[in-house]
C-alpha positions as CSV (number, residue, x, y, z in Angstrom):
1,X,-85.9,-63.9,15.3
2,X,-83.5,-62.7,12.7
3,X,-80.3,-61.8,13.5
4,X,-80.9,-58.9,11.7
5,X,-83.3,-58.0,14.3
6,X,-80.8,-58.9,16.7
7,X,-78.5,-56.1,15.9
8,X,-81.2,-53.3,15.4
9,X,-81.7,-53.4,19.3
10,X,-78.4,-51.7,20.5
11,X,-78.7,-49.4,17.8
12,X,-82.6,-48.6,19.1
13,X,-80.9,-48.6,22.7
14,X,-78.0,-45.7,21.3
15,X,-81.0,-43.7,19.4
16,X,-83.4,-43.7,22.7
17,X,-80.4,-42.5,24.6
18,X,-79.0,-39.8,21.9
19,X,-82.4,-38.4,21.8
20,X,-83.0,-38.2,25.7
21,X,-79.4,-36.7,25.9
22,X,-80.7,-33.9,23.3
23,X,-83.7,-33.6,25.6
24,X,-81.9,-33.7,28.6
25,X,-79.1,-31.0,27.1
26,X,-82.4,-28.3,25.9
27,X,-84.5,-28.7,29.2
28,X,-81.0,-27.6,30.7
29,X,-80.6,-24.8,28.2
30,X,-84.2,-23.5,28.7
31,X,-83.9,-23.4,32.7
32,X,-80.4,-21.7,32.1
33,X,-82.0,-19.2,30.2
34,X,-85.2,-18.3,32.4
35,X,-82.7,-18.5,35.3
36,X,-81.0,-15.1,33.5
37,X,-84.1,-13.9,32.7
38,X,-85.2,-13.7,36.0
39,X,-81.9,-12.4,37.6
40,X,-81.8,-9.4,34.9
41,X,-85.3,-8.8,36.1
42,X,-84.4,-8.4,39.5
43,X,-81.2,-6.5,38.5
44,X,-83.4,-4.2,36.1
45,X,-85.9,-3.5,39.1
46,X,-83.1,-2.8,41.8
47,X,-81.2,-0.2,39.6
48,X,-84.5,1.4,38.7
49,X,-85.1,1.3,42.7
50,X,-81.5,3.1,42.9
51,X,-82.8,5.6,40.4
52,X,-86.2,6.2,42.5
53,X,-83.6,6.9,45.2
54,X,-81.3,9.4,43.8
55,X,-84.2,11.5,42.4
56,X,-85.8,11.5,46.1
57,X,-82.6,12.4,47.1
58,X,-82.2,15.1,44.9
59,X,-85.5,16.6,45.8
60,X,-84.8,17.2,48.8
61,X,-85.3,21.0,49.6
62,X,-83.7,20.8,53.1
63,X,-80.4,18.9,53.1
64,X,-80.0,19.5,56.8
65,X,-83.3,16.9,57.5
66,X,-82.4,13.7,58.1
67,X,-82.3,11.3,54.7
68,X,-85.0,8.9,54.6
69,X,-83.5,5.5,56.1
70,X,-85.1,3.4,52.9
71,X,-83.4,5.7,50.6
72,X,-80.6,5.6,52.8
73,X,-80.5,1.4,52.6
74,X,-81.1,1.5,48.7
75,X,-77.8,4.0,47.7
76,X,-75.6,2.7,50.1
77,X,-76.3,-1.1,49.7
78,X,-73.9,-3.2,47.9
79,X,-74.6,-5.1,44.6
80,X,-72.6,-6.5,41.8
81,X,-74.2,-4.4,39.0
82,X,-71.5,-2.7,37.0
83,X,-73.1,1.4,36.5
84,X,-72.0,4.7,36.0
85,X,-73.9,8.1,36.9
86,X,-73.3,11.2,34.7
87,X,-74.8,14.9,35.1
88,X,-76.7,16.8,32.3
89,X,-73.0,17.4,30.4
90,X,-71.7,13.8,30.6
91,X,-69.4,14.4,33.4
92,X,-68.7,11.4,35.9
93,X,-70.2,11.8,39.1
94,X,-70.3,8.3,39.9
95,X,-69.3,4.6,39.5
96,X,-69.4,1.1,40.7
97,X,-67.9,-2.3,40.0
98,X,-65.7,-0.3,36.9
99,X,-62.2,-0.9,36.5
100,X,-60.6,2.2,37.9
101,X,-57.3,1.9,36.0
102,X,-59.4,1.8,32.7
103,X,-61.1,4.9,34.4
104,X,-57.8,6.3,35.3
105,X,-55.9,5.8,31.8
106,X,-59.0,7.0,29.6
107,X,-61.6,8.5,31.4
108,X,-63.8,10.2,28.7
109,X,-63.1,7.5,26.0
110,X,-63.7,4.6,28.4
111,X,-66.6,6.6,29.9
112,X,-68.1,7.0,25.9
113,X,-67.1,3.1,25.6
114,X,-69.2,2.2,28.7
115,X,-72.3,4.3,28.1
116,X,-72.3,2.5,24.9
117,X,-72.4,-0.9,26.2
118,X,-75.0,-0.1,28.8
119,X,-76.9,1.6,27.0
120,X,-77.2,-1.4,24.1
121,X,-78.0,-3.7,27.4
122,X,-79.8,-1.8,28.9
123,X,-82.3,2.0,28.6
124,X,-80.6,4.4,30.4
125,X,-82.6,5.6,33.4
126,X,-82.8,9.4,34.0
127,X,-83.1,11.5,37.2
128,X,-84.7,15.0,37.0
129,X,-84.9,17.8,39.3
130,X,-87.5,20.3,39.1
131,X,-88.5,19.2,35.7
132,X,-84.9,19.0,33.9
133,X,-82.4,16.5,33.7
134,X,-80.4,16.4,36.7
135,X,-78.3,12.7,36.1
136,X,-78.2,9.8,33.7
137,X,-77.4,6.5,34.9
138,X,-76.2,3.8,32.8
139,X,-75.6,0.2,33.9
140,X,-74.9,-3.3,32.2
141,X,-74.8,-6.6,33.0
142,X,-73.2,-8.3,36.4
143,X,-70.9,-11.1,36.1
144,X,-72.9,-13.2,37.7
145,X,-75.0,-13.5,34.4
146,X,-71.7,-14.1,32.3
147,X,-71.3,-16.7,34.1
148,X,-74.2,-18.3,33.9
149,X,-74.9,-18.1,29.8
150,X,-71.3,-20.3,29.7
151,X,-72.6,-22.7,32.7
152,X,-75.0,-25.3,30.3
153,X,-71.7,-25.5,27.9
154,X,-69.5,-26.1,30.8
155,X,-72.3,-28.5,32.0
156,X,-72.9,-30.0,28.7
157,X,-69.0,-30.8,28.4
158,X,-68.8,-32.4,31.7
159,X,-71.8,-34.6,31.1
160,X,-70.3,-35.6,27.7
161,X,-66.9,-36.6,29.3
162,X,-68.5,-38.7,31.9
163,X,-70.7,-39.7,28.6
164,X,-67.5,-40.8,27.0
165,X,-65.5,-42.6,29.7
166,X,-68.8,-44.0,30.0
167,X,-68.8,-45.3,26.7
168,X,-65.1,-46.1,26.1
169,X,-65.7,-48.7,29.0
170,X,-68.7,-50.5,28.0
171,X,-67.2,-50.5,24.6
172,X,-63.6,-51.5,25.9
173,X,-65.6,-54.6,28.1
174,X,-67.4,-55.3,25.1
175,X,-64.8,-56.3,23.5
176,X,-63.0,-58.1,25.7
177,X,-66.3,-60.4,26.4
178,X,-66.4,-60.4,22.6
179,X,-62.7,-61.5,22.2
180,X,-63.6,-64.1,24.7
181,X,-66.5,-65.6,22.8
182,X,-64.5,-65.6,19.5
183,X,-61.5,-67.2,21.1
184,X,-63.4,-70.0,22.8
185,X,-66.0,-71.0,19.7
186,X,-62.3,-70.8,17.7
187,X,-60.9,-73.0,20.0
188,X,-63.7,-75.4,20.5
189,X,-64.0,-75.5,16.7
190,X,-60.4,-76.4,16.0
191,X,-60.9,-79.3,18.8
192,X,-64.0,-80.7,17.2
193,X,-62.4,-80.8,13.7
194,X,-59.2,-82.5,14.9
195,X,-61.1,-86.0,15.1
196,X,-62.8,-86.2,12.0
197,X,-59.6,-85.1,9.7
198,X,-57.5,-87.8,11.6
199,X,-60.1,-90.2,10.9
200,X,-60.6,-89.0,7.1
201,X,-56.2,-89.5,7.0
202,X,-56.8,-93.0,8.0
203,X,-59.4,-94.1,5.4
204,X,-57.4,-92.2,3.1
205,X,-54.4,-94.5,3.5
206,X,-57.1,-97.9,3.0
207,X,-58.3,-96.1,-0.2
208,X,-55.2,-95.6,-1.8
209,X,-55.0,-99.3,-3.5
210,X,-59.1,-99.3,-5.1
211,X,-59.5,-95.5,-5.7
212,X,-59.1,-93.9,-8.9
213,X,-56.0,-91.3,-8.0
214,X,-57.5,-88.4,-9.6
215,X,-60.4,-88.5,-7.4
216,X,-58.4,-89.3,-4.3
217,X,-56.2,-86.6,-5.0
218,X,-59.3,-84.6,-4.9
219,X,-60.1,-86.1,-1.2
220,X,-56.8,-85.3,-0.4
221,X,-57.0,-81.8,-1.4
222,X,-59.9,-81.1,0.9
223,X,-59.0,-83.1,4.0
224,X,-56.0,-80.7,3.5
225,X,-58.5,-77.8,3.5
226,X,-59.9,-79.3,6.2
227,X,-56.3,-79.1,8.4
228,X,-55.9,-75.8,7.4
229,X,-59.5,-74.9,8.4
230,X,-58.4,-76.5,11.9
231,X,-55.2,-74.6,11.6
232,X,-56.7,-71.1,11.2
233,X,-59.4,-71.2,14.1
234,X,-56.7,-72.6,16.3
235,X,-54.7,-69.2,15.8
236,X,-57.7,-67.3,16.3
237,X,-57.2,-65.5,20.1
238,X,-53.5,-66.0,20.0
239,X,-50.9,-63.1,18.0
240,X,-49.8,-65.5,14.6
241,X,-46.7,-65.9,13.1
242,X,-46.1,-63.5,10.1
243,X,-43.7,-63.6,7.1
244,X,-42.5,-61.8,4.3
245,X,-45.0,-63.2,1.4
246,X,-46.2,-62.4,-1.8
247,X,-49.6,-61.8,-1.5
248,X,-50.4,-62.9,-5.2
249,X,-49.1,-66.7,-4.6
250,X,-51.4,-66.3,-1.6
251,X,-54.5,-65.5,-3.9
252,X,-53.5,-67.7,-6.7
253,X,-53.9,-70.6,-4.6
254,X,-57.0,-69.8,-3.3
255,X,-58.4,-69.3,-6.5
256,X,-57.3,-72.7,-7.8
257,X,-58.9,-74.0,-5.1
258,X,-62.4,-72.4,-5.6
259,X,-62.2,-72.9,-8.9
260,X,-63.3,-76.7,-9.3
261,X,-65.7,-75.8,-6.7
262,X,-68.1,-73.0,-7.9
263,X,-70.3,-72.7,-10.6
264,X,-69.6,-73.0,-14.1
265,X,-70.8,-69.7,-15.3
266,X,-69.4,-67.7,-12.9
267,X,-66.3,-66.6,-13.8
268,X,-63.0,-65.5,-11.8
269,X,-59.9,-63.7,-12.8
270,X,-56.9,-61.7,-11.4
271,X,-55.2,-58.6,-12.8
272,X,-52.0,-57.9,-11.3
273,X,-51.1,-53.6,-11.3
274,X,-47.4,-52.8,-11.1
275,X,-44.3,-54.5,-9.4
276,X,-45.4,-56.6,-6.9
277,X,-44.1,-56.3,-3.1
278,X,-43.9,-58.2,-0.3
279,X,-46.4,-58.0,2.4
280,X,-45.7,-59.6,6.1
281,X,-48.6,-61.6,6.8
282,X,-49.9,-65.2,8.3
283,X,-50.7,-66.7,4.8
284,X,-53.4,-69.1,6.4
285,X,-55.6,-66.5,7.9
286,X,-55.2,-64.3,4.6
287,X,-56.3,-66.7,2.7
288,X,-59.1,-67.0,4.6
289,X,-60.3,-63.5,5.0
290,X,-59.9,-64.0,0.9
291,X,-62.0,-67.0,0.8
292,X,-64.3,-65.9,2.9
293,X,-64.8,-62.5,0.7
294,X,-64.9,-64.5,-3.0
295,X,-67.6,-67.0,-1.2
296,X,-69.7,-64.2,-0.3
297,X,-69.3,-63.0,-4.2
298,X,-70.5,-66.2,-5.2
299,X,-73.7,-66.5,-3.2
300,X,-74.3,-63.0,-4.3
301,X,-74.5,-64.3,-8.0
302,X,-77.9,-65.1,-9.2
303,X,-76.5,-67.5,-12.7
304,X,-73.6,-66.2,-14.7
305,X,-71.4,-63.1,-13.2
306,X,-67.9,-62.7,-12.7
307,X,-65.9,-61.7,-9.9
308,X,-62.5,-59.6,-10.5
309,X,-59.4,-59.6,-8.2
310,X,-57.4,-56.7,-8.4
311,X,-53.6,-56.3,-7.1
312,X,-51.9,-53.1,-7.0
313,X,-48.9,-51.6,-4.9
314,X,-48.5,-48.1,-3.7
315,X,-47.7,-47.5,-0.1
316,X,-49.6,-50.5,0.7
317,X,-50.5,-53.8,-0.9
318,X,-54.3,-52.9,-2.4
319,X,-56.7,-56.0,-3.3
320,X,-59.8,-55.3,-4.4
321,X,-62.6,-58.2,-5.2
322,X,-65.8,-57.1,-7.3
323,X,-68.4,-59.2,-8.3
324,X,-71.6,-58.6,-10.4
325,X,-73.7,-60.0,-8.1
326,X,-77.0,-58.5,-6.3
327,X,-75.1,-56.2,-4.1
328,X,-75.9,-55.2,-0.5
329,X,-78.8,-53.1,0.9
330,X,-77.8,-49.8,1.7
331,X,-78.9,-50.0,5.6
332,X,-76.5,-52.8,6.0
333,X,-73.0,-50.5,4.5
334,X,-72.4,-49.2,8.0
335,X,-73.1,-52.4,9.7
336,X,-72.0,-55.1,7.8
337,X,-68.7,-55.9,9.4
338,X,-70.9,-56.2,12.6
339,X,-71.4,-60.1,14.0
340,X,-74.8,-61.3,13.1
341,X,-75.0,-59.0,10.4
342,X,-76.1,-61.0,7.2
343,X,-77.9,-61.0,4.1
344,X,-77.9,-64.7,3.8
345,X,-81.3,-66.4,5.4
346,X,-79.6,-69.0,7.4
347,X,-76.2,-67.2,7.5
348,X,-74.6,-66.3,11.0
349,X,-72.8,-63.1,10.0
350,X,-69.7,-64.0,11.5
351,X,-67.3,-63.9,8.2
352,X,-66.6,-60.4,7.3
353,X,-66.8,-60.1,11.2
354,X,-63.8,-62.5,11.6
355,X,-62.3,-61.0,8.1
356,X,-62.1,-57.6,9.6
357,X,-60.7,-58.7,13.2
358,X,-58.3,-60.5,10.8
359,X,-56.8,-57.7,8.8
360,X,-57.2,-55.2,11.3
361,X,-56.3,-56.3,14.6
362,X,-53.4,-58.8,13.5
363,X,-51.9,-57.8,10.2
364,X,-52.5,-53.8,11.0
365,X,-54.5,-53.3,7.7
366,X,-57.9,-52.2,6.6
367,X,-60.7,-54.2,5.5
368,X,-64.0,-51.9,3.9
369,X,-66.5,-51.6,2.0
370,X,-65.6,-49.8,-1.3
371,X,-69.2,-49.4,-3.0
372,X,-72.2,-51.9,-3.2
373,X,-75.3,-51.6,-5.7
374,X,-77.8,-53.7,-7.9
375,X,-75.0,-54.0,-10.3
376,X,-72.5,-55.7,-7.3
377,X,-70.1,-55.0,-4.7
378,X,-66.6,-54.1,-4.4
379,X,-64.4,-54.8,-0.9
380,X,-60.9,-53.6,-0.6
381,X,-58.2,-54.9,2.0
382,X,-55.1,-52.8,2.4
383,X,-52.3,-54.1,3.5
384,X,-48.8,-52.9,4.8
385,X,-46.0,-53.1,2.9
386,X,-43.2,-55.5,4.5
């Protein structure tokens, strides 16, 4: 299994649970909304009741017999239904759940404001007496119904909190576990090293007398590239020393160094923008995050290519690397800092991982993806100024 394959699982896991959240959040929103439906229903059928009500009421020839006790129970019960009643010339003859300041302060204008309302809401019910219009009552909506078209939001926001705390812990323990593993493979790595170096040093020394010096110095060089190999992992986990530096000295040296080491037809240069400044940084582990990004170049480039450094200054130190190599495929840009992420068949994807935790995490910088294509990729690391 690839470890491509690897990483699509989480993001399979994050997709099954973003789209069961979006199911969850509209099966909420459709129950929220028949929920209304059904209470503006029943509001709808006990106003018109009311209205049934009245106009028995105002039937009724012979005040002095005794009101029917339904009709009775329906006008006097209580209810949260905001309505108003008017006669035939507009004129207030009654009101419930309105604001009676509002009433006081403006009576006809907030009257004309209110028959508005619940008449957009609602049709206006009217109550005749012997075939003419006797009253017109207008009602709206109870808060009860307010309340509930804000309650999936409210809902939705809670769930998304608890979501997010949710999230900001699995992804905080993550990383600690992560941190872990990279510390202790560092560690272990640095260890395992230390033996062979100190054994390559010895038959160094024996060497000395037979060996022709410009090959031993060659030896030399990369048992000392060894040490610093050692050196670097054994910082990894730990916050490392960093100094005032010039970050061009930093990728001069690297590039003498891979120079005598990669291919002949691939070619490597640096072009140095403005007055230079000094950045504060742990010169091994920059140049590894700098080796590790011109190594990548170089396995991206299939016979002759060239790969271009550039070092500029503004408010931070800017180094861009681009090669001409066969570039990246697009549905790796997001992911490609990601562990296991690689384009390599027998590759790990563990350097731009470490790159990034590098510039990021303990010189404060920024470590991305510029542009990638066909035609080759471009990385840029920023850097602060010192």
């Amino acid at each position: 299994m690839s470890a491509n394959t690897l990483t699509a699982y989480p993001r399979l896991i994050r997709l099954v649970g973003f789209i069961m959240a979006l199911g969850f959040a509209g099966i909420t929103l459709w129950n929220t909304y028949k929920l209304i439906q059904r209470i503006e229903d029943d509001e709808k059928q006990q106003m018109e009741l009311w209205g049934l009500a009245q106009q028995k009421l105002a039937s009724n020839k012979d005040l002095d017999n005794p009101i029917d006790p339904l009709t009775f129970q329906i006008l006097t019960a209580e209810n949260s239904i905001p309505m108003i009643v008017v006669d035939d010339q507009n004129n207030l003859l009654f009101s419930n759940n309105i604001n009676q300041r509002k009433l006081a302060q403006d009576s006809l204008g907030y009257i004309q404001k209110l028959k508005e309302e619940f008449g957009a809401a609602h049709t206006l019910i009217e109550i005749t007496y012997k075939d003419s219009l006797y009253q017109k009552m207008y009602y709206g909506k109870s808060n009860l119904i307010y309340q509930l078209r804000y309650y999936p939001f409210a809902f939705l926001l809670i769930v998304v909190f608890i979501g997010g705390l949710v999230y900001a812990y699995y992804k905080t323990n993550q990383q600690a576990v992560e941190n872990k593993l990279w510390t202790g493979m560092a560690k272990e790595t640095a260890h395992q090293l230390g033996t062979p170096i100190s054994s390559l040093l010895g038959w160094l020394a024996i060497l000395e007398e037979d060996v022709n010096p410009k090959m031993l110095n060659q030896i030399k060089s990369d048992v000392t590239r060894l040490e610093t190999i050692s050196a670097r992992f054994s910082k990894i986990g730990s916050l490392p020393n960093r100094n005032k530096t010039k970050i061009s000295a930093v990728i001069q040296d690297i590039m003498e160094y891979m120079q005598i080491r990669m291919p002949k037809d691939i070619k490597l240069e640096l072009h140095l923008i403005g007055e230079e400044k000094e950045v504060s940084i742990n010169a091994e582990l920059m140049s590894w995050v700098l080796e590790n990004l011109i190594k990548n170049s170089i396995d991206a480039i299939r016979g002759k290519g060239k790969i271009s450094i550039e070092l500029s200054w503004d408010k931070t130190a800017l180094i861009s690397i681009q090669d001409s190599g066969s570039g990246i495929p697009k549905k790796l840009h997001r992911s490609v800092f990601e562990a296991g992420v690689t384009t390599k068949k027998r590759g790990w994807g563990l350097g731009l991982a470490l790159a990034k935790r590098i510039v990021a995490q303990y010189h404060g910088g920024k470590l991305r993806l510029l542009n990638s294509s066909e035609s080759g990729t471009c990385f840029e690391i920023q850097l602060p100024i010192a």
